[in-house]
Structure formats: C-alpha cells, structure tokens
Backbone and ligand atoms as CSV (ligand in chain L), in Angstrom:
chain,resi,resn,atom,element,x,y,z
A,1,UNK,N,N,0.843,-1.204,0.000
A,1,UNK,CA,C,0.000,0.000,0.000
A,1,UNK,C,C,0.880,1.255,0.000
A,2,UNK,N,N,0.542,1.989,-0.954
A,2,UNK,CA,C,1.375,3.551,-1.087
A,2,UNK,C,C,0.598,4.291,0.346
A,3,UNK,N,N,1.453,5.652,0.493
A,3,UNK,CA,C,0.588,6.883,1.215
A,3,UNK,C,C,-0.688,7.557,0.264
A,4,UNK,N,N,-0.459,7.449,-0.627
A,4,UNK,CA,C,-2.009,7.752,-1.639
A,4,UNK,C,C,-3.072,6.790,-1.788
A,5,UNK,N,N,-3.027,5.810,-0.640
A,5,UNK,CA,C,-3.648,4.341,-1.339
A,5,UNK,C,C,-5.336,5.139,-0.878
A,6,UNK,N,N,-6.260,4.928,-1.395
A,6,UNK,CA,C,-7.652,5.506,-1.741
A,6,UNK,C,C,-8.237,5.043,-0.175
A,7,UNK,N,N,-8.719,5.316,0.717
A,7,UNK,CA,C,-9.067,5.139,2.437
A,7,UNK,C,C,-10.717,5.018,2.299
A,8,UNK,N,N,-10.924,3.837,2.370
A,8,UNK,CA,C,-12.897,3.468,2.796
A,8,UNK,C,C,-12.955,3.557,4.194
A,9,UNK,N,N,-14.066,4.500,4.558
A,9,UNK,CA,C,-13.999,4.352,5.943
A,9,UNK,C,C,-15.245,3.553,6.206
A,10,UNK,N,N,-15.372,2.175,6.910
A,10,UNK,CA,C,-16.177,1.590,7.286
A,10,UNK,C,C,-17.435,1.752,8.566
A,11,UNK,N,N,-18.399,2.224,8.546
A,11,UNK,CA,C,-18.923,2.629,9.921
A,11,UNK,C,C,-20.063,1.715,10.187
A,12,UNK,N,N,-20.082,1.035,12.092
A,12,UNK,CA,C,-20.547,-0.006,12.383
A,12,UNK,C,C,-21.354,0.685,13.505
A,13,UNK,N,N,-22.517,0.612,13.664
A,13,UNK,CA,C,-23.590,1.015,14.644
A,13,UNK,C,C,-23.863,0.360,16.203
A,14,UNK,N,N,-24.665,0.301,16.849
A,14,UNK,CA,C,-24.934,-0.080,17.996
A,14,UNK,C,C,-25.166,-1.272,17.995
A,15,UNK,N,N,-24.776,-2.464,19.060
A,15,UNK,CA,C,-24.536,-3.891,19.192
A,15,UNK,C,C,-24.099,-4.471,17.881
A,16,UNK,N,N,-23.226,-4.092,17.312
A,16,UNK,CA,C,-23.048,-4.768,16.198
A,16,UNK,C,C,-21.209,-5.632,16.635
A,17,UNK,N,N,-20.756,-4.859,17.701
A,17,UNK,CA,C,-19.591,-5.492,18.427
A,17,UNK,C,C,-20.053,-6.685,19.268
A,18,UNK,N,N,-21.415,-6.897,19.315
A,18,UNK,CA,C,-21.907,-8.504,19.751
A,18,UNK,C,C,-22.240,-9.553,18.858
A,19,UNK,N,N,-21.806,-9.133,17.601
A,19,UNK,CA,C,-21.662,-10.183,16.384
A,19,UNK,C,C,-21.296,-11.558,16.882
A,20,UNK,N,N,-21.795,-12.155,16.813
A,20,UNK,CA,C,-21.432,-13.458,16.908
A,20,UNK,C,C,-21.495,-14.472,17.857
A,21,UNK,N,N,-22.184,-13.627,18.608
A,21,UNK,CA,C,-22.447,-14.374,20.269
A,21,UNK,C,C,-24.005,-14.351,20.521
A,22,UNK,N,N,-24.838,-13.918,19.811
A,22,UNK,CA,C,-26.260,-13.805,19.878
A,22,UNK,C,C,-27.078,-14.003,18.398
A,23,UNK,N,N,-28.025,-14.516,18.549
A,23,UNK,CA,C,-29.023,-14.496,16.899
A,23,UNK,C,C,-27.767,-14.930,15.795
A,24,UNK,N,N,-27.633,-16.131,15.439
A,24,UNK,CA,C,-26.777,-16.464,14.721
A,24,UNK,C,C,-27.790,-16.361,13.763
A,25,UNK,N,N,-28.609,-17.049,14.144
A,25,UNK,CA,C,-29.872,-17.552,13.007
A,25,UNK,C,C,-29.938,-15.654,11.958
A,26,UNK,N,N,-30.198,-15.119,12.641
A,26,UNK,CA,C,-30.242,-13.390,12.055
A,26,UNK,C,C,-28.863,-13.035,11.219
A,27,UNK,N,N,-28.174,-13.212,12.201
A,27,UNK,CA,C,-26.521,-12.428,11.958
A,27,UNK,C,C,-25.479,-13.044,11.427
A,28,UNK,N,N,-25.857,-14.383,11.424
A,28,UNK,CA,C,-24.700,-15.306,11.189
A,28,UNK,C,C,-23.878,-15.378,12.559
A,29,UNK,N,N,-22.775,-16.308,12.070
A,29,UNK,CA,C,-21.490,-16.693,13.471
A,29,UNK,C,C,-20.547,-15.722,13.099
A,30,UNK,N,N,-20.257,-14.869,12.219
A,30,UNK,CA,C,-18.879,-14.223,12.172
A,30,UNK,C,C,-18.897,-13.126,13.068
A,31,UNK,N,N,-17.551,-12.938,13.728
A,31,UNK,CA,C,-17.901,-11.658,14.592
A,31,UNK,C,C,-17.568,-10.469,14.116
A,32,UNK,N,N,-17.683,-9.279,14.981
A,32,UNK,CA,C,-17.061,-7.956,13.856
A,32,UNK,C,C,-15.578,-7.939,13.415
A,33,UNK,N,N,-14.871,-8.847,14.256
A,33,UNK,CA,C,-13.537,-8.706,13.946
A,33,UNK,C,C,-13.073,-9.408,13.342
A,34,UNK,N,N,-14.420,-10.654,12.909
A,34,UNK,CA,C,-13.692,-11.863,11.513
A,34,UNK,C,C,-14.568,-10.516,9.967
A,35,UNK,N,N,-15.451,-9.564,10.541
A,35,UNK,CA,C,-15.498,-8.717,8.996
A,35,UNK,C,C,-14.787,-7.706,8.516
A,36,UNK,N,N,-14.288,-7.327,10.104
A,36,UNK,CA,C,-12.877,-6.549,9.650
A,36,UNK,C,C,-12.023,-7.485,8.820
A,37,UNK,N,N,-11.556,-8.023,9.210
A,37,UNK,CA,C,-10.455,-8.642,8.629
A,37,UNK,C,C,-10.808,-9.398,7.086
A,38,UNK,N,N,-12.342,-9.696,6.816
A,38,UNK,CA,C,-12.676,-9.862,5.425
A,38,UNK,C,C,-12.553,-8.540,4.460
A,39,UNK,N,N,-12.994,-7.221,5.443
A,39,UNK,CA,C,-12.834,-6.174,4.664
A,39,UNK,C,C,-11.090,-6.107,4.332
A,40,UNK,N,N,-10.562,-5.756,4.913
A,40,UNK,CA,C,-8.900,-5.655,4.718
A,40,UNK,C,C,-8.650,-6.019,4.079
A,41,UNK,N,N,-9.154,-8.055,3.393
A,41,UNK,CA,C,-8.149,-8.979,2.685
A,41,UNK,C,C,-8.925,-7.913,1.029
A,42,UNK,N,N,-10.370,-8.153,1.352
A,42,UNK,CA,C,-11.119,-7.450,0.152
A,42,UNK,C,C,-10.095,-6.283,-0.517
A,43,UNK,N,N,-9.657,-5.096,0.414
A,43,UNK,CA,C,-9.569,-3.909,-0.007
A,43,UNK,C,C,-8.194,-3.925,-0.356
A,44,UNK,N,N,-7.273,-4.707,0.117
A,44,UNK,CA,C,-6.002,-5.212,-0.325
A,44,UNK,C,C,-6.155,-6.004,-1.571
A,45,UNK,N,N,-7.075,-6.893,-1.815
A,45,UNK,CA,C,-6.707,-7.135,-3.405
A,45,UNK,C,C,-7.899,-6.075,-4.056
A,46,UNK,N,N,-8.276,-5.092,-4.035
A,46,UNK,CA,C,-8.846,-3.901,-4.645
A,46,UNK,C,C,-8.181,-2.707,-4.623
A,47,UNK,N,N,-6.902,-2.616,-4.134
A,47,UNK,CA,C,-6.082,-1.415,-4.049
A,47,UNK,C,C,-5.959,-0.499,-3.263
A,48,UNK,N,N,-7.341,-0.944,-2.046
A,48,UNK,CA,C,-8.172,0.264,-1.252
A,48,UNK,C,C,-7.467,0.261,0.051
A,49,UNK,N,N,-7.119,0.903,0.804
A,49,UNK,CA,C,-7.332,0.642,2.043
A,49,UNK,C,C,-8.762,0.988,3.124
A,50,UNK,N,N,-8.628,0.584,4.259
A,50,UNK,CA,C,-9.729,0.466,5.028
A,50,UNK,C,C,-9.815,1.571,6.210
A,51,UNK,N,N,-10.452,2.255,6.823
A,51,UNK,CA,C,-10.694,2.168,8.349
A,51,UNK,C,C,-11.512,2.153,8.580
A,52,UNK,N,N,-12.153,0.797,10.085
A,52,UNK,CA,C,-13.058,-0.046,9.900
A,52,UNK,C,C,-12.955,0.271,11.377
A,53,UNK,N,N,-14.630,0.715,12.398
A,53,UNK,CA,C,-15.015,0.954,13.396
A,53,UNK,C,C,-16.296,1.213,13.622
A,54,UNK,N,N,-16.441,0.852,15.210
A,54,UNK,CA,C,-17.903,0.719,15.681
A,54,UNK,C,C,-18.448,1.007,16.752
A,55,UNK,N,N,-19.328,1.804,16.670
A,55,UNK,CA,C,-20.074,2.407,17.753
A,55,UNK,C,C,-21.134,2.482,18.604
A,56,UNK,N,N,-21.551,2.658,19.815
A,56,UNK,CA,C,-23.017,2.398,19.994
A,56,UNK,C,C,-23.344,3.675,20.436
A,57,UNK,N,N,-22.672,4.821,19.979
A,57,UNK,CA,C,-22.742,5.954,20.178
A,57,UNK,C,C,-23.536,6.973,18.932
A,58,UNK,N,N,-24.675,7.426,19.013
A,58,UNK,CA,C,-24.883,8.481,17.269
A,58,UNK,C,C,-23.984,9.252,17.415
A,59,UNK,N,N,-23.735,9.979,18.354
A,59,UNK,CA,C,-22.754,11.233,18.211
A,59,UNK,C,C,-21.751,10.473,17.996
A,60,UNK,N,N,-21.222,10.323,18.451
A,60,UNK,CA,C,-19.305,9.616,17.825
A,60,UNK,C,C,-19.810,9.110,16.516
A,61,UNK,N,N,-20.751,8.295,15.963
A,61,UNK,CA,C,-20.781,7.999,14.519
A,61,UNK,C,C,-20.266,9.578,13.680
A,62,UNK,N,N,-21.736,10.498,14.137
A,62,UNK,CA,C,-21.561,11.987,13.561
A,62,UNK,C,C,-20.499,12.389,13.383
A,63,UNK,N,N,-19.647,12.792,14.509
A,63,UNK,CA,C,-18.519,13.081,14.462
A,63,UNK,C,C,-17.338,12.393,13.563
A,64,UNK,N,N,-17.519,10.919,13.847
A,64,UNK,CA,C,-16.671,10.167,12.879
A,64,UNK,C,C,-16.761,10.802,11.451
A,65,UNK,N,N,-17.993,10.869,10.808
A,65,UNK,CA,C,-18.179,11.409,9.526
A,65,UNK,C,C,-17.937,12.891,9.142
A,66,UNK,N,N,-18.355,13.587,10.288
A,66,UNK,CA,C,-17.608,14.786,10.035
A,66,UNK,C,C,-16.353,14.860,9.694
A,67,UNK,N,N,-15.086,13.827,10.460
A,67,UNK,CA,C,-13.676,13.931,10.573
A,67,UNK,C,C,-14.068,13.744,9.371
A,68,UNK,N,N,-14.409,12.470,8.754
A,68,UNK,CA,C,-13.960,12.151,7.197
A,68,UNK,C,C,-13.662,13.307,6.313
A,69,UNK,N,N,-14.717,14.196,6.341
A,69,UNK,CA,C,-15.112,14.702,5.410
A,69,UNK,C,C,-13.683,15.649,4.777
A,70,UNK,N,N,-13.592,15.274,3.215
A,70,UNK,CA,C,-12.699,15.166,2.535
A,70,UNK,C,C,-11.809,14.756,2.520
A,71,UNK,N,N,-11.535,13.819,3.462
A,71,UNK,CA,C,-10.209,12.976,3.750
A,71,UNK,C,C,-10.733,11.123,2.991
A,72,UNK,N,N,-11.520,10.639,2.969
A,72,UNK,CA,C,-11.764,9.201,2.724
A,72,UNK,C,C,-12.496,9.584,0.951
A,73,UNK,N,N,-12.600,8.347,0.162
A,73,UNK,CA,C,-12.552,8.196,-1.089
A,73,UNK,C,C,-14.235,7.125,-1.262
A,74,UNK,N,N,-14.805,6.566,0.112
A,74,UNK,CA,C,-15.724,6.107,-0.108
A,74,UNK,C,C,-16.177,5.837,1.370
A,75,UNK,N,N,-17.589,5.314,1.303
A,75,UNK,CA,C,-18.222,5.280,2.949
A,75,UNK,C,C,-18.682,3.691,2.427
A,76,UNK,N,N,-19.214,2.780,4.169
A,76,UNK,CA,C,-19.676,1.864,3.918
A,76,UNK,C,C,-20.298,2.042,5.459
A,77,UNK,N,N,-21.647,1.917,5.364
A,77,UNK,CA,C,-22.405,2.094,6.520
A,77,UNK,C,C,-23.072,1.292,7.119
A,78,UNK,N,N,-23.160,0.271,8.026
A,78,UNK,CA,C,-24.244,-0.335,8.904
A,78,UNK,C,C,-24.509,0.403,9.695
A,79,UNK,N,N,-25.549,1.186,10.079
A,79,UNK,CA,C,-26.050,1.896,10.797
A,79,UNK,C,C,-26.522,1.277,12.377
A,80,UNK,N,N,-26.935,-0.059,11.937
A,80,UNK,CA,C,-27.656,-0.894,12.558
A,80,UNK,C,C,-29.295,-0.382,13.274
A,81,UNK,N,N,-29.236,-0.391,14.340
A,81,UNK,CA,C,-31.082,0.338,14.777
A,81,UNK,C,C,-30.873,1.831,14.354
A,82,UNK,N,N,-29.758,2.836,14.396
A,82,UNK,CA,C,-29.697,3.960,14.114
A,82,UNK,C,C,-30.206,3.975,12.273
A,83,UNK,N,N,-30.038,2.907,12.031
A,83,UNK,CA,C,-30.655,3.009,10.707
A,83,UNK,C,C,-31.871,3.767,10.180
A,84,UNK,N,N,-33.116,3.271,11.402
A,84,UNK,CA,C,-34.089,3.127,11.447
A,84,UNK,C,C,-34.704,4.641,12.319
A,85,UNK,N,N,-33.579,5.311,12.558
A,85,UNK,CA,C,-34.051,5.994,13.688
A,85,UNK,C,C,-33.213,7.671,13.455
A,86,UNK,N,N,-32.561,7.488,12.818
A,86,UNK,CA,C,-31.249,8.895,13.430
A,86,UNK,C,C,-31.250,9.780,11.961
A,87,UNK,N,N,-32.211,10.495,11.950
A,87,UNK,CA,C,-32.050,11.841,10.977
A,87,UNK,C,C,-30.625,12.991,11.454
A,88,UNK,N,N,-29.500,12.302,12.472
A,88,UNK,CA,C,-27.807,13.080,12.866
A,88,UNK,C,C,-27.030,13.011,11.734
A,89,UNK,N,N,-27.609,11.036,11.811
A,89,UNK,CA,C,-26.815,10.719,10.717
A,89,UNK,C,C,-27.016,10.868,9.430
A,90,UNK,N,N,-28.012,10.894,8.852
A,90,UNK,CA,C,-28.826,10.984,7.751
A,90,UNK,C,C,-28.098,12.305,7.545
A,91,UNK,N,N,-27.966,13.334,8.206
A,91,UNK,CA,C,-27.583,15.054,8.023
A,91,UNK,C,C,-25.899,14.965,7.542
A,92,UNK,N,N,-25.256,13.955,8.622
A,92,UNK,CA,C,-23.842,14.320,8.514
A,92,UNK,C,C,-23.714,13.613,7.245
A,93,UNK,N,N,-24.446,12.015,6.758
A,93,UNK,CA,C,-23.833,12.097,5.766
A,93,UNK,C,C,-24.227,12.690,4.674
A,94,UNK,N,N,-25.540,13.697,4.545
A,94,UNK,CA,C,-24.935,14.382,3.347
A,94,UNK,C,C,-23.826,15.587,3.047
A,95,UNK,N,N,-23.116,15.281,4.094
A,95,UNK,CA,C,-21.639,16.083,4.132
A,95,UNK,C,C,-21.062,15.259,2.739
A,96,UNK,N,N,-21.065,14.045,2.911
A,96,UNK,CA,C,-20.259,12.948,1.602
A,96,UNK,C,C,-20.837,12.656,0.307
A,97,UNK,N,N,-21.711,13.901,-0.270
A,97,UNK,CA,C,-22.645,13.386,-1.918
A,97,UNK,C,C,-21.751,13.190,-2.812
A,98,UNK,N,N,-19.955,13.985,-2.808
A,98,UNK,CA,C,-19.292,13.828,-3.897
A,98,UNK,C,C,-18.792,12.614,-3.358
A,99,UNK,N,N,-18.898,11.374,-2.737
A,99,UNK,CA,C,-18.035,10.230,-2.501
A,99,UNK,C,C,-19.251,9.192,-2.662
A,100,UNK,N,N,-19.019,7.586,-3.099
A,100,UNK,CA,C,-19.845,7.121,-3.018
A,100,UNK,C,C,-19.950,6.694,-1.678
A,101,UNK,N,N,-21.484,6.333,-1.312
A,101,UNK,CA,C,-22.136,6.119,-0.118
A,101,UNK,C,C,-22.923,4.647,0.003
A,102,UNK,N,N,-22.356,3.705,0.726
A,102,UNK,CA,C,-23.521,2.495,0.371
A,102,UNK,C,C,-23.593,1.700,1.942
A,103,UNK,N,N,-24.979,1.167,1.921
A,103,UNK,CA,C,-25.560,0.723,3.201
A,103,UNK,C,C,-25.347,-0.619,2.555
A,104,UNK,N,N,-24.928,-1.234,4.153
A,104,UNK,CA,C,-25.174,-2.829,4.411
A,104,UNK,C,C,-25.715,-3.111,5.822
A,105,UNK,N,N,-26.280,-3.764,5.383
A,105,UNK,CA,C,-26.858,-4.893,6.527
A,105,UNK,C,C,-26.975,-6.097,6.300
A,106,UNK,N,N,-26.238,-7.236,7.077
A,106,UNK,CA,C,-26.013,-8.212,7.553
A,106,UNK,C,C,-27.312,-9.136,6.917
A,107,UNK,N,N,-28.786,-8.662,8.053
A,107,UNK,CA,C,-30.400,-9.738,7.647
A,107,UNK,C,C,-30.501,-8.442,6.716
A,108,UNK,N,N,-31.844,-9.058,5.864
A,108,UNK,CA,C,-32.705,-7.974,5.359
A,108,UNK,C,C,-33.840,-7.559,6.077
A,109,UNK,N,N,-33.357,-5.596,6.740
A,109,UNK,CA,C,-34.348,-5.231,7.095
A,109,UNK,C,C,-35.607,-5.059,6.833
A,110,UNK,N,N,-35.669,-5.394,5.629
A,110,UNK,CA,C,-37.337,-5.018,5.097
A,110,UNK,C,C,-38.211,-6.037,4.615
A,111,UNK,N,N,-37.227,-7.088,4.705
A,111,UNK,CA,C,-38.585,-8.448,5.724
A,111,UNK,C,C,-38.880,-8.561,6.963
A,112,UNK,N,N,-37.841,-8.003,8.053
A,112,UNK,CA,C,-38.340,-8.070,9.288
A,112,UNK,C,C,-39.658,-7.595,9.986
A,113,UNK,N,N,-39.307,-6.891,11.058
A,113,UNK,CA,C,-40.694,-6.002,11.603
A,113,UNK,C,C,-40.819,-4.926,11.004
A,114,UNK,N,N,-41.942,-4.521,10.890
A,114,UNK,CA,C,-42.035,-3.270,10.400
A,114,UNK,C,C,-41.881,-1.890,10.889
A,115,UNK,N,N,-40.910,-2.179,12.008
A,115,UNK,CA,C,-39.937,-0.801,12.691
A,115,UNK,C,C,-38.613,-0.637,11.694
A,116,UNK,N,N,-38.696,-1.771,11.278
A,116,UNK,CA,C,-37.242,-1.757,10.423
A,116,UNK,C,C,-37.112,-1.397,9.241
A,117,UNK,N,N,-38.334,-1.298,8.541
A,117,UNK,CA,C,-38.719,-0.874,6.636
A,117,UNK,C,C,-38.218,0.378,6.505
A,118,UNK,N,N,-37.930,1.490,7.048
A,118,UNK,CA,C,-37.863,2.410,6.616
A,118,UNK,C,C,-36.205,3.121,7.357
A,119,UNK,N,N,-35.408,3.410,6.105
A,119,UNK,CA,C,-33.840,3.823,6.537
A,119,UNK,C,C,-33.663,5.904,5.976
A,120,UNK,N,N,-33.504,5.841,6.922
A,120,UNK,CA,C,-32.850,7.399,6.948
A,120,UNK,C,C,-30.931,7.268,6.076
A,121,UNK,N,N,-31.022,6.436,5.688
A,121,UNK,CA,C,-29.593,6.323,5.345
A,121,UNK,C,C,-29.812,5.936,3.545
A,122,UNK,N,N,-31.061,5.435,3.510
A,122,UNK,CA,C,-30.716,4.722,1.580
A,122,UNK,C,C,-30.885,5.864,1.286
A,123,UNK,N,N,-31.621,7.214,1.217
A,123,UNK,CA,C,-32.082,8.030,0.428
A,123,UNK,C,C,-30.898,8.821,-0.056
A,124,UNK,N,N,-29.436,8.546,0.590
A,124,UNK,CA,C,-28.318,8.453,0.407
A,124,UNK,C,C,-27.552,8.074,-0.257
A,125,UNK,N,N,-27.829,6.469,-0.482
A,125,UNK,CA,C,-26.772,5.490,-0.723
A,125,UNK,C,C,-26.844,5.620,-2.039
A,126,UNK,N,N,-25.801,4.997,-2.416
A,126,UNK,CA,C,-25.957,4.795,-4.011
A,126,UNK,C,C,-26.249,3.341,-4.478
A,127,UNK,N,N,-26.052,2.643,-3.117
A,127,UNK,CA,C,-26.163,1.270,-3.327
A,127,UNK,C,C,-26.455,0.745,-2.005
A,128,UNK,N,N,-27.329,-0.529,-1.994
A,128,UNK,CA,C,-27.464,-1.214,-0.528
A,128,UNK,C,C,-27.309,-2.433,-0.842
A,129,UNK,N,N,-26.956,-3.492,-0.089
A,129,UNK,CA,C,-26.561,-4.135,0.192
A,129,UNK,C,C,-26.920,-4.914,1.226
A,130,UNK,N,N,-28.000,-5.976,1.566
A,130,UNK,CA,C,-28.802,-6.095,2.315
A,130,UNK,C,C,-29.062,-7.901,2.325
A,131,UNK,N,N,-28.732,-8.798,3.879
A,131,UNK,CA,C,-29.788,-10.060,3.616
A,131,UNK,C,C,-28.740,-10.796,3.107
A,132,UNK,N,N,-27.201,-10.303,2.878
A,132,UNK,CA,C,-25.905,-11.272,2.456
A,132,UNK,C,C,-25.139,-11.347,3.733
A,133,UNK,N,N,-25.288,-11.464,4.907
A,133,UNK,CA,C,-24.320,-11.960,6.159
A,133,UNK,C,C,-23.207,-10.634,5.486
A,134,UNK,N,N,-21.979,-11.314,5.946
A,134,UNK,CA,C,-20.907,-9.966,5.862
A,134,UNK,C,C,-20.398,-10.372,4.577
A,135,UNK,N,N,-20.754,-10.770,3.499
A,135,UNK,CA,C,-20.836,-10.767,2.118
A,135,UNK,C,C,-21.066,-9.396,1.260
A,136,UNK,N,N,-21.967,-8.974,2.252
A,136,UNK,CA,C,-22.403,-7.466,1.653
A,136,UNK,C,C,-21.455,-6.508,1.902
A,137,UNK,N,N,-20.666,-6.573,2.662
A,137,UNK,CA,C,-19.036,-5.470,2.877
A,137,UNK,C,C,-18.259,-5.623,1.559
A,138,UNK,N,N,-18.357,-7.184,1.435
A,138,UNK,CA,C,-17.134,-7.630,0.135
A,138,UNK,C,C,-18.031,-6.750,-1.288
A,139,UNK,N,N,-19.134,-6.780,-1.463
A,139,UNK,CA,C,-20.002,-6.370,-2.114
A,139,UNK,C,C,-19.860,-4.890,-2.395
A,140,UNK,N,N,-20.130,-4.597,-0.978
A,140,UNK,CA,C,-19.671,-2.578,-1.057
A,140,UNK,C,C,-18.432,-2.128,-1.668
A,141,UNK,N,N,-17.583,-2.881,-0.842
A,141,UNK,CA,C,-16.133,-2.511,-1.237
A,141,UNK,C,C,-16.000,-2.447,-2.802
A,142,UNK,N,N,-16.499,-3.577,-3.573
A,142,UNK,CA,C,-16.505,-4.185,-4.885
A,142,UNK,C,C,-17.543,-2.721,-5.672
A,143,UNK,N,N,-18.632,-2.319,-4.984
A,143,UNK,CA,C,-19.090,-1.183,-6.116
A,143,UNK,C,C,-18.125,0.036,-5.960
A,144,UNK,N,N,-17.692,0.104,-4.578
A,144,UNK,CA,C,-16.895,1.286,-4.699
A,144,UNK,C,C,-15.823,1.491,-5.134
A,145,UNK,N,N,-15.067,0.394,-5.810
A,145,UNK,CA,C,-13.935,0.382,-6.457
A,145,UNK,C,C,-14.863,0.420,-8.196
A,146,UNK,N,N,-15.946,-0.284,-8.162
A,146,UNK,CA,C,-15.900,0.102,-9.639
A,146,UNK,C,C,-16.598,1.466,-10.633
A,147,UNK,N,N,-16.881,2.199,-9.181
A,147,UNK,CA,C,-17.741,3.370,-8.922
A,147,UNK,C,C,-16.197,4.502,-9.440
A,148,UNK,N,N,-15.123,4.220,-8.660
A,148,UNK,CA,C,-14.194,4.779,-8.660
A,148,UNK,C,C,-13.785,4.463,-10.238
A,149,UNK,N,N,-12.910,3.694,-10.238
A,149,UNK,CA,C,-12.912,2.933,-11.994
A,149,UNK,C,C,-13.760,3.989,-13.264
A,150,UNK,N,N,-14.691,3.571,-12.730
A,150,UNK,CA,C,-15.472,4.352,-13.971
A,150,UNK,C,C,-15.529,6.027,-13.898
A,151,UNK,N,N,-15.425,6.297,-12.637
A,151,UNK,CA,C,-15.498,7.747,-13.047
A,151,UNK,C,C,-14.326,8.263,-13.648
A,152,UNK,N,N,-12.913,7.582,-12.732
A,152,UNK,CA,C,-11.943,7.799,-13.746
A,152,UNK,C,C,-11.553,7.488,-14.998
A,153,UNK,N,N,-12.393,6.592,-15.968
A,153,UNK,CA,C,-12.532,6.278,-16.972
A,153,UNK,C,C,-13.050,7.844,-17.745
A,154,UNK,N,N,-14.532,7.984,-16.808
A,154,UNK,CA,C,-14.718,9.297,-17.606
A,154,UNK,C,C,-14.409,10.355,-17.632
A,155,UNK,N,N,-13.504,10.764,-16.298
A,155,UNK,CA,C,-12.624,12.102,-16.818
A,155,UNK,C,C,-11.680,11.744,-17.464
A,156,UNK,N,N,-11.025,10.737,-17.604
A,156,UNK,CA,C,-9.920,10.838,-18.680
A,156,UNK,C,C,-10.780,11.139,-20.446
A,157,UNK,N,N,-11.720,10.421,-20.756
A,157,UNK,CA,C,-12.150,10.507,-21.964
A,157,UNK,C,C,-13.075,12.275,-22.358
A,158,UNK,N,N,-12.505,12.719,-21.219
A,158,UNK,CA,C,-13.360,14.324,-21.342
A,158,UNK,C,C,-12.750,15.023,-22.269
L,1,CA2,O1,O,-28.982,-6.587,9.617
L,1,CA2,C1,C,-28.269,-5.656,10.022
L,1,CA2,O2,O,-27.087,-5.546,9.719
L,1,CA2,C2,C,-28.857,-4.631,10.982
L,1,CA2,O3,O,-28.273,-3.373,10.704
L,1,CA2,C3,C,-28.485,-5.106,12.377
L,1,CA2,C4,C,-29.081,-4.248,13.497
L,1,CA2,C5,C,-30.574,-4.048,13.289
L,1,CA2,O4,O,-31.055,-3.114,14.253
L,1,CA2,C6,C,-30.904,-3.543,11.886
L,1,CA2,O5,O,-32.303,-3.459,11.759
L,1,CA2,C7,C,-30.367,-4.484,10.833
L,1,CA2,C8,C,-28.865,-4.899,14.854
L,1,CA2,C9,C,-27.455,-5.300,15.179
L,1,CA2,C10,C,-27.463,-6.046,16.482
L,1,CA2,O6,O,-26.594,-7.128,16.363
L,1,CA2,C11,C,-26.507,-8.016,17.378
L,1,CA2,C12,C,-25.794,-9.151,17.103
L,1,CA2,C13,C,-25.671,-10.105,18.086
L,1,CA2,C14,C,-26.219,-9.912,19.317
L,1,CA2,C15,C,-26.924,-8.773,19.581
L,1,CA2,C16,C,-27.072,-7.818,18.601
C-alpha cells in the first residue's frame, strides 16, 4: 500500500460489536472482527485501504463522519437500529454526496418487523446491500472500487 492508497472508511452502529455471540440464526457466526479482517483482505486485493469501526454511540458515529469529510474516497455504513431511527446521521452524511455512499446490513431489514422498513440512510446510498451476512461489505467494497474505476474512466475521456 502507497501513502495515496484511496481510504474506505467503514462505519458499524450499535450492538453490532456482539456479532457473533447472539441471533446467529439473524446475523450469522462471524464476529465484527472476523469482517474486519474480510474487509482488509477485500480492499487489499482492490487497491483500497480500510478504516473499519464501531459504535453504539450516534454522536461519535456523527462526528466520525464529520472527521472524514474530505479525507476518505468512499463510505460503507451499517447503521444498525440507528438506521431506522437517526435523521444526525442521515444530516452528517450528506456532508459525503461527492463520494460514493452504500448501506449494508447483515439480515434484510425489510422483511423483518415493520420498525425496520424504513432507513434514513438509503435516500443516500448509491447502493445497498442487504440479507448477504458480511458478504455485503465484500459487495460494497466491490461497487466502490468500480464506482471509482469508472469515473476515472470518464474524466480521462473528457
Ligand atoms: O442486519 C443488520 O445488519 C442490521 O443493521 C443489524 C441491526 C438491526 O437493528 C438492523 O435493523 C439491521 C442490529 C445489530 C445487532 O446485532 C446483534 C448481534 C448479536 C447480538 C446482539 C445484537
């Protein structure tokens, strides 16, 4: 990895650091620190690097995204219940419209209960990612490299 290597910042919501010890049936067995480490191997053979963290805090999310702002090359968001709930976050990230933006979640929220159908975060995204266990990180990572790809395809042909 160079000092220019392109920085995804990964952001992980409330109980989502209890991965793997509760509701397998929901969440699967992997914990957050076997999807860190899927993200890494991902973003290492994609060129990307990572920083990958989690909170059960909205404000520290907020803040997290504030720091980003103009420093990272792409977002990847589990919000988790703040999904469902936090117009903070919904605000800070439209700090990031020039970067791509994409939601994952682990189950698919919008078979569950119907507290869960509705995200303050897609009206955002450019992509979701939803109902693939931590498949859907490898997934994100994968549009945001080809999100990247192509745009630089099209300023060069300008
Ligand atoms: O499916 C997802 O990734 C969710 O974002 C997970 C959230 C839930 O509130 C969203 O509706 C969908 C919950 C994460 C809680 O994870 C736990 C895992 C094990 C034990 C306890 C909680």
């Amino acid at each position: 990895m160079t000092s220019n290597t392109p920085i995804i910042l990964i952001l992980n919501g409330p109980n989502l650091n209890m991965l793997g010890r509760r509701e397998p049936e929901i969440y699967g067995h992997q914990t957050l620190s076997d999807i860190e480490s899927l993200c890494h191997n991902t973003a290492a053979r994609l060129g990307l690097s990572i920083d990958f963290r989690q909170s059960n805090h909205e404000g520290e999310l907020v803040t997290w995204l504030q720091q980003a702002y103009g420093t990272v090359a792409g977002i990847i968001i589990n919000a988790a219940a703040y999904t469902h709930t936090s117009v903070a976050i919904h605000d800070a990230l439209k700090l990031h419209q020039d970067i791509p933006v994409v939601e994952v979640h682990l189950s698919d929220p919008k078979t569950r209960e119907p507290f869960r159908h509705h995200s303050y975060i897609e009206p955002l995204a450019a992509a979701l990612y939803a109902g693939l266990g931590a498949h859907g990180y490898v997934k994100a990572l994968e549009f945001i490299d080809k999100t990247r790809n192509q745009a630089n395809r099209d300023n060069l042909s300008l």
